[in-house]
C-alpha positions as CSV (number, residue, x, y, z in Angstrom):
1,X,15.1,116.2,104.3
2,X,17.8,117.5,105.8
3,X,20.7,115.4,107.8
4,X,20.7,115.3,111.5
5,X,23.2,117.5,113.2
6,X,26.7,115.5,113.6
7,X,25.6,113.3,110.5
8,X,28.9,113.4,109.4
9,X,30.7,111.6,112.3
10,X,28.1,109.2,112.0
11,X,28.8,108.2,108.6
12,X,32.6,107.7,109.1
13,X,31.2,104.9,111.7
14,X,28.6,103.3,109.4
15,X,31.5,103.8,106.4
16,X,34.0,101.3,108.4
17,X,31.3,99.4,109.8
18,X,29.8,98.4,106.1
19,X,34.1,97.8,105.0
20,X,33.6,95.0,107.0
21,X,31.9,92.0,105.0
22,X,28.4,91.3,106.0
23,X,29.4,87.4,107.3
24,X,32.4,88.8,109.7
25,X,30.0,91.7,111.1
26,X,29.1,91.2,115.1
27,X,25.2,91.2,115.6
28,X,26.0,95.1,116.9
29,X,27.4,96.4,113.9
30,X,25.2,94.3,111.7
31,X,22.3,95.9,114.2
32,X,23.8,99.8,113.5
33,X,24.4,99.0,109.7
34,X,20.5,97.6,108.7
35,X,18.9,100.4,111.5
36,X,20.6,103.2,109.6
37,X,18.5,101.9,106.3
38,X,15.7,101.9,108.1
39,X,15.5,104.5,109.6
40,X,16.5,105.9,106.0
41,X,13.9,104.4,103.9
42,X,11.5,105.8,106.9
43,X,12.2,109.1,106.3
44,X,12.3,108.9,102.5
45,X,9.0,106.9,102.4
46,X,7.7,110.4,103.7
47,X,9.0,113.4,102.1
48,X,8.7,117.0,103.4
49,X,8.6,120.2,101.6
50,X,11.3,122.8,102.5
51,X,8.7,124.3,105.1
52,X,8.6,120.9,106.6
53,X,4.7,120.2,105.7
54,X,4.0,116.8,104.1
55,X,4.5,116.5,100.2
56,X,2.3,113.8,99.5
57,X,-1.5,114.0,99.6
58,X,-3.7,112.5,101.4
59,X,-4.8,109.0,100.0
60,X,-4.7,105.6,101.1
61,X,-1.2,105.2,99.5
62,X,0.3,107.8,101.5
63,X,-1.2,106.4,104.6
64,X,0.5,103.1,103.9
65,X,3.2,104.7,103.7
66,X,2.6,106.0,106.9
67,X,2.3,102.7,108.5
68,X,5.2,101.4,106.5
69,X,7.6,104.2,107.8
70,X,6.4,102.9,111.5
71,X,6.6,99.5,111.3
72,X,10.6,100.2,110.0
73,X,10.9,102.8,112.9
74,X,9.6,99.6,115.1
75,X,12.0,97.1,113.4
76,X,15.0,99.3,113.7
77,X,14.2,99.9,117.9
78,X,13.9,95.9,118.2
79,X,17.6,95.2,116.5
80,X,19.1,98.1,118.0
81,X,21.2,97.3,121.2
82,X,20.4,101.0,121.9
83,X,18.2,104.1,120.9
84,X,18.6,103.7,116.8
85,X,20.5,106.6,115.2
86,X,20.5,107.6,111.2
87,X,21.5,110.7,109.1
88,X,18.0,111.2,108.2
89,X,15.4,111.4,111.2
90,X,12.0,109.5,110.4
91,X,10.2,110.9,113.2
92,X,10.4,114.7,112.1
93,X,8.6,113.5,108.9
94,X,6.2,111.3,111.2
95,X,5.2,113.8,113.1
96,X,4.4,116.0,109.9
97,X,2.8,113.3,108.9
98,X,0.7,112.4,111.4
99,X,-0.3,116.1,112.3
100,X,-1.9,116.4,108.7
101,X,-3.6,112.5,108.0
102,X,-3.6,111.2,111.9
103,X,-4.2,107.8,111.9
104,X,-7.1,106.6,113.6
105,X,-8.0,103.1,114.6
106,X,-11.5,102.7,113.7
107,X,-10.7,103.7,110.4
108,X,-7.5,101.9,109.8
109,X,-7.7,99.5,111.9
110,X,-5.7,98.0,115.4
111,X,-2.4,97.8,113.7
112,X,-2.5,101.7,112.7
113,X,-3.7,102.8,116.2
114,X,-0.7,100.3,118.1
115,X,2.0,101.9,115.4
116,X,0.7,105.3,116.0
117,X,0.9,105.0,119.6
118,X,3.7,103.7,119.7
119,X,5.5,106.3,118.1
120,X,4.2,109.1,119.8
121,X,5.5,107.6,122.9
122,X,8.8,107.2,120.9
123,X,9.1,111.1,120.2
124,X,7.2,112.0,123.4
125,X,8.2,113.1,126.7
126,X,8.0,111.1,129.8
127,X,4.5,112.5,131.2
128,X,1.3,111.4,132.1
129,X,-0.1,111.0,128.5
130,X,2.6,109.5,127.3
131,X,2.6,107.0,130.2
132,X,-1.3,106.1,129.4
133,X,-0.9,106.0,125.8
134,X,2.3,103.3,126.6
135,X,-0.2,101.5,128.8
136,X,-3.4,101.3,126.4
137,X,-0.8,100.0,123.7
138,X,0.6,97.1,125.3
139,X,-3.1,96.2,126.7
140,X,-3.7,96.7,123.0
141,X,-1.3,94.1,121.4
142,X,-1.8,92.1,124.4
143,X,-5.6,91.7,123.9
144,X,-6.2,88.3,122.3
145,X,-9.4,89.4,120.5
146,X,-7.2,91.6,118.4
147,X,-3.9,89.9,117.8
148,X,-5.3,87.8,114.9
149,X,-6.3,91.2,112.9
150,X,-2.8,92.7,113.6
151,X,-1.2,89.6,112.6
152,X,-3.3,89.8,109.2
153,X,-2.1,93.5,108.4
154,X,1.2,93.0,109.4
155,X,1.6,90.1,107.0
156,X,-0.3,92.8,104.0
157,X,1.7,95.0,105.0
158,X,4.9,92.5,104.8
159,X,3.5,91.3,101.2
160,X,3.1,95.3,100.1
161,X,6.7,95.5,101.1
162,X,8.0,93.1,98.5
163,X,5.4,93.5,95.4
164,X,5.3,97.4,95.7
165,X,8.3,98.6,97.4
166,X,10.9,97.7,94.6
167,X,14.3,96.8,94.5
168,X,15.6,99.4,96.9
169,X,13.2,98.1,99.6
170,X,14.1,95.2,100.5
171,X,13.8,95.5,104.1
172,X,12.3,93.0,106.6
173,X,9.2,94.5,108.4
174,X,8.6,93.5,112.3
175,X,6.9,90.0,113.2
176,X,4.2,90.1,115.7
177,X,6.7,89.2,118.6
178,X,8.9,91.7,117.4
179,X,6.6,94.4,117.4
180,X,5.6,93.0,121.2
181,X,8.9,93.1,122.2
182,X,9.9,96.3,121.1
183,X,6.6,97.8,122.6
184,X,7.4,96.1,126.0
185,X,10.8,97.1,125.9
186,X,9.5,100.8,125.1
187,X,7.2,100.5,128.2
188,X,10.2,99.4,130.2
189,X,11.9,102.8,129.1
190,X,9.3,105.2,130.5
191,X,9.1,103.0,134.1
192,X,12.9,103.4,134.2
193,X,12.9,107.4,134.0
194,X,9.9,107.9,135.4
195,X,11.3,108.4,138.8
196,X,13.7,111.2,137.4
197,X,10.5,113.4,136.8
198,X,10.8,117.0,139.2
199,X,9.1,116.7,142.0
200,X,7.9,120.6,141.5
201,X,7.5,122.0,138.1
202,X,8.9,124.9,136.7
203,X,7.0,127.3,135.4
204,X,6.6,126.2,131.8
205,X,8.1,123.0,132.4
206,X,6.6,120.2,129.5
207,X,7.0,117.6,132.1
208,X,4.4,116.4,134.5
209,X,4.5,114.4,137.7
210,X,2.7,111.2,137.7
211,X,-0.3,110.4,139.7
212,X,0.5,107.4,142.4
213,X,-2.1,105.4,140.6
214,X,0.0,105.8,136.9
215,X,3.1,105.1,138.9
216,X,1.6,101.9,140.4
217,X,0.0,101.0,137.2
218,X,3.5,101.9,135.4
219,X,5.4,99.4,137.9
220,X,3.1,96.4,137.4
221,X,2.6,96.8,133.7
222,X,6.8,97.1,133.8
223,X,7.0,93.9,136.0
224,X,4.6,92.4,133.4
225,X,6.5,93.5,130.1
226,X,10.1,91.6,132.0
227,X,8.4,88.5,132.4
228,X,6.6,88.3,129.0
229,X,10.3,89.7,127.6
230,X,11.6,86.6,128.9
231,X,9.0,84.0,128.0
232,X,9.1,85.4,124.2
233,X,12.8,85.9,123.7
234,X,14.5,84.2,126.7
235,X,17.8,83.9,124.5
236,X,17.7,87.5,123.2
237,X,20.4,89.6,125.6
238,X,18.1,92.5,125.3
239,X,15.2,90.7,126.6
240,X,17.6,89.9,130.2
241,X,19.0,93.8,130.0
242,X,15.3,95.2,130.1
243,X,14.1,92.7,132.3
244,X,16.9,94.0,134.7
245,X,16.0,97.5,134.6
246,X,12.2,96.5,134.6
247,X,12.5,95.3,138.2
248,X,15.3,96.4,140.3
249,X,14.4,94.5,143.4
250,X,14.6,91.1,141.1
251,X,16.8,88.8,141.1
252,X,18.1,89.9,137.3
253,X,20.2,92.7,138.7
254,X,22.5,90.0,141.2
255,X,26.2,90.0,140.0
256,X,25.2,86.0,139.3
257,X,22.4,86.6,137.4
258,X,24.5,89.6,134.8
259,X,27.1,87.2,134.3
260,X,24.5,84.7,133.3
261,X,23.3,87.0,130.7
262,X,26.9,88.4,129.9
263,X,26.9,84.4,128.5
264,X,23.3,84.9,126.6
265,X,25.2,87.7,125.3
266,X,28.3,85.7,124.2
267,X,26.5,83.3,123.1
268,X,24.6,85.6,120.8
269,X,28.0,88.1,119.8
270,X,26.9,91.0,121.2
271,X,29.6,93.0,122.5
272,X,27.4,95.9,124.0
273,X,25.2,93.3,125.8
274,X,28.2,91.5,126.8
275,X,30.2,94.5,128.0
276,X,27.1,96.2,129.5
277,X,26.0,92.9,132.2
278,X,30.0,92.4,132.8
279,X,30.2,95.9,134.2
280,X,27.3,95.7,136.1
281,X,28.5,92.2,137.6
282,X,32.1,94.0,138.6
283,X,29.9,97.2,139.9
284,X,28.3,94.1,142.4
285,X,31.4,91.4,143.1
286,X,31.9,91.9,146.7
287,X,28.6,90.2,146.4
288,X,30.0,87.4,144.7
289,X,32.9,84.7,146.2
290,X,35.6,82.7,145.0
291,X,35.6,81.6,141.6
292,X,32.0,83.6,140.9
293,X,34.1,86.8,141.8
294,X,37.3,85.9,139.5
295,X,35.1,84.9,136.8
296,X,33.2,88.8,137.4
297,X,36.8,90.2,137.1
298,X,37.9,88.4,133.9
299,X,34.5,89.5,132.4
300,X,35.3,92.9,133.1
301,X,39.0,92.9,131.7
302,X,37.8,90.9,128.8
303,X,34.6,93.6,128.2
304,X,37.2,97.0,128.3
305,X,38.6,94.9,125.7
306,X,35.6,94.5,123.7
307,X,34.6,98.3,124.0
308,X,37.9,99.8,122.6
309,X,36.8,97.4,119.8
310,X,33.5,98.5,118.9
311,X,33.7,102.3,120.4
312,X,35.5,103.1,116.2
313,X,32.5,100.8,114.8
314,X,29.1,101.8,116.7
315,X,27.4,105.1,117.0
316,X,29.0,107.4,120.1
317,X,25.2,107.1,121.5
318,X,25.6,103.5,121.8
319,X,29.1,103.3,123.7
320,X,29.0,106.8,125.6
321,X,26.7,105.2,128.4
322,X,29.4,102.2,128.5
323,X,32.0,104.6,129.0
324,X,30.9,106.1,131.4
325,X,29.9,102.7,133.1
326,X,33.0,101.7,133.0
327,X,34.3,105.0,134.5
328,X,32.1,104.1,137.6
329,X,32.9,100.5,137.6
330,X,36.7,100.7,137.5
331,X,37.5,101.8,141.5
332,X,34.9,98.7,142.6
333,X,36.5,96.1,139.9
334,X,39.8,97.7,141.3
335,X,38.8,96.9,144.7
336,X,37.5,93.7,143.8
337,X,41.0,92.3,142.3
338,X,43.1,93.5,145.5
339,X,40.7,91.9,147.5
340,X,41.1,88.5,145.7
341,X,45.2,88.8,145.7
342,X,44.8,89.4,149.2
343,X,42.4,86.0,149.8
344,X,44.8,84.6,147.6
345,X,47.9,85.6,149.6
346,X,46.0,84.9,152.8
347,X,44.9,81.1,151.3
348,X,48.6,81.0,150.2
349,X,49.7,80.9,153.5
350,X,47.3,79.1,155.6
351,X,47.8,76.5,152.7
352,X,52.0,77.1,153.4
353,X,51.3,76.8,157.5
354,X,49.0,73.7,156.9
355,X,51.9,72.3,154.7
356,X,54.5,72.9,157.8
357,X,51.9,71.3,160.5
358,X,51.8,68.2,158.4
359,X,55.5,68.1,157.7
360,X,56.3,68.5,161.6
361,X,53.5,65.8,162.5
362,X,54.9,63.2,159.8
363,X,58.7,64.2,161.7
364,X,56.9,63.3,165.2
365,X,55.2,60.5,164.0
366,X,58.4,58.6,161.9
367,X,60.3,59.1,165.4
368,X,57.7,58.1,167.5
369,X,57.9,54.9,164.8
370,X,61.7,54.5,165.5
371,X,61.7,54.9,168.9
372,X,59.1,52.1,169.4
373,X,60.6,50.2,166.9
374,X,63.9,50.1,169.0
375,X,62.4,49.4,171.9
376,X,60.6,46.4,170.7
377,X,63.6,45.3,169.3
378,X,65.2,45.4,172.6
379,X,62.2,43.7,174.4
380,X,62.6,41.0,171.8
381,X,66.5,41.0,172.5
382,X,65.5,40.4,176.1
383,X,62.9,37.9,175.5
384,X,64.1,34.5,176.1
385,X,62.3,30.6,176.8
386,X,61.6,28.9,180.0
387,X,64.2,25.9,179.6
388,X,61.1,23.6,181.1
389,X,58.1,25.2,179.9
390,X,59.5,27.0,177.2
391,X,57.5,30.1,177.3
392,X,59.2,33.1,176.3
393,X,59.1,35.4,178.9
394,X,61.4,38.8,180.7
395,X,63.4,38.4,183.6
396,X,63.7,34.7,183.7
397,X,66.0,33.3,187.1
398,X,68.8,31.1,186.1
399,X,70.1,28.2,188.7
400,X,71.8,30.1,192.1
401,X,74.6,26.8,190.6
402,X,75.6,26.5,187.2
403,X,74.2,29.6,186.3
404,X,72.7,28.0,183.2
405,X,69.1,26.8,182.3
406,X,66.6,29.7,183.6
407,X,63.1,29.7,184.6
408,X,59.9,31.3,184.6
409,X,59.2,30.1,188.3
410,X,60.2,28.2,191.1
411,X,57.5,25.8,190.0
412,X,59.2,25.4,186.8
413,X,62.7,24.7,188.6
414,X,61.6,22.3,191.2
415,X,59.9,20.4,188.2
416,X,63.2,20.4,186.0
417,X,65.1,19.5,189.2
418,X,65.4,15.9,188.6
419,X,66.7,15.7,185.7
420,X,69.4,19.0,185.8
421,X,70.9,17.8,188.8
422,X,73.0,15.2,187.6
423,X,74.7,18.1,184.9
424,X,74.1,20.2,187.7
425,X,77.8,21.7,188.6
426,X,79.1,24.4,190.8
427,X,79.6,27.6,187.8
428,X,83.5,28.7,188.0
């Protein structure tokens, strides 16, 4: 088989991304580094002849095959942060394939019929067979009559893998959940550019618009798929990213909720998760406030950090869209920081005027202090004792004679009478 056009810029990626030892690699290089083998030992599982016609005959061996090269097309979609890239295509050769010896579930069972489905929406268009064929597959692994007969041929398929697959194919082969969660995922796909169908078709067009019922039936099963997503892999960052696009009236597309999952995706290493949900929290943060909205903004610088990173590690497919993300982000993130300097400088003063206020009242209040401080010290200074009571009292009247005792009344001084009048003398 021949290698996919721009092979060669791919494998200067993959060639730095395997220098780097398999225990420092970040889940998204370790993700681009296994899906490449893969999607390699796919394609080689099923070789063509120069005319592109299938070079194996019919049998049951090639048919495993078949199935093998599916389930490792499956695997390498469910790792991948984004659509999985090699140098040699697997679906050209299942698509030969599959022409000459189709598959067919009566024969060969539910597993064959899901796989085979599934990859015919893989290489399909968005139309309305490939929406119903989407449909009947998830309905298909969903259906709890049939899970325990896929679960059986998936782990004979998994035990082929190791006795007959030798040395060179050492490859893990999709659980059960990872084969659900790669379907869902798939289904989530076709709701999201479903709506990008023409309205009219051209003449010749492949396309075809979808019926309302297919739409309606496409949202619900979507809406489905985002909640199942969730329930089987809540700490997966791609189970949160599809989740998003599955429903864009939900909650999971709030600036809140993608800095939530830009944590999943910390928490997990992946920097394309992690710089995908931090964009699309910036693209939202006038919807978020105060530390929410900083937080948003430090995302954001910290993810353009993490994309020059990984843009020389990943395939171009898988950091072109963030690009050009960020491109759209950067004005909103922009106006986002110069709206939080000028809160700041706003809070900065009203903190600054608050500050003055308190410093003026604390002034009033220490001289209201002092001033009724002196004048209680000069109503004590003027305080003084009756000289026959002796309550203390302001204004006492001294004697009209001697000027000298002094008294709160004339009571009091017709009562001390008596005895002052024999000291009683006529004042100088």
């Amino acid at each position: 088989m021949q290698p996919a056009p721009g092979a060669e810029f791919l494998l200067e990626r993959l060639q730095r991304a395997q220098a780097i030892p398999s225990a420092d690699r970040s889940p998204d290089v370790a993700a681009f580094v296994e899906s490449v083998a893969l999607l390699r030992r796919a394609a080689q599982l099923l070789p063509l002849e120069a005319g592109g016609t299938p070079a194996l005959p019919d049998g049951p061996a090639t048919r495993r095959r078949m199935l093998q090269a599916m389930l490792l097309r499956v695997r390498a979609d469910y790792i991948s942060p984004e659509t999985p890239v090699s140098d040699l295509d697997p679906d050209i050769a299942l698509a030969a394939y599959d022409d000459r010896y189709p598959l067919r579930g009566t024969t060969h069972g539910p597993l064959a019929l899901a796989l085979r489905n599934y990859c015919l929406v893989a290489r399909g268009r968005v139309n309305d067979p490939t929406v119903d064929i989407a449909l009947t597959n998830m309905q298909l692994l969903c259906c709890a009559t049939l899970r325990p007969y896929i679960l059986c041929e998936l782990l004979d398929m998994g035990s082929w893998e190791m006795a007959g697959g030798g040395g060179q194919a050492r490859l893990a082969l999709p659980t059960l959940t990872e084969l659900l969660h790669a379907s869902a995922c798939q289904l989530i796909r076709l709701h999201v550019f479903a709506p990008n169908l023409p309205t009219e078709l051209r003449p010749g067009s492949t396309q075809a618009k979808l019926s309302a019922g297919q739409q309606a039936a496409l949202q619900a099963a979507a809406a489905l798929a985002a909640d199942n997503l969730l329930r089987w892999e809540p700490r997966n960052p791609k189970s949160h990213a599809f989740a998003a696009k599955a429903r864009p009236d939900n909650l999971h597309l709030t600036p809140g909720a993608q800095l939530r999952a830009a944590g999943v995706a910390r928490e997990h290493g992946s920097l394309v998760y992690q710089v995908q949900c931090a964009f699309l929290a910036a693209r939202g943060c006038f919807a978020l406030a105060g530390g929410a909205l900083e937080s948003a903004l430090q995302e954001f610088e910290a993810a353009q950090a993490a994309l020059r990173r990984c843009k020389g590690l990943l395939p171009q497919g898988w950091t072109v869209g963030l690009q050009e993300l960020a491109a759209a982000v950067t004005p909103a993130a922009a106006a986002g920081r110069a709206w939080l300097h000028a809160e700041r400088a706003t809070n900065s003063r009203r903190q600054a005027a608050k500050a003055a206020a308190a410093e003026a009242a604390d002034a009033s209040a220490a001289a209201l202090r002092t001033s009724l401080e002196s004048l209680l010290k000069e109503d004590i200074a003027a305080c003084t004792s009756c000289s026959h009571c002796g309550c203390f009292s302001v204004g006492l009247r001294r004697c009209a004679r001697c000027r000298g005792p002094q008294y709160c009344s004339v009571k009091c001084q017709h009562a001390a009478w008596r005895d002052h009048r024999p000291h009683c003398k006529p004042a100088a």
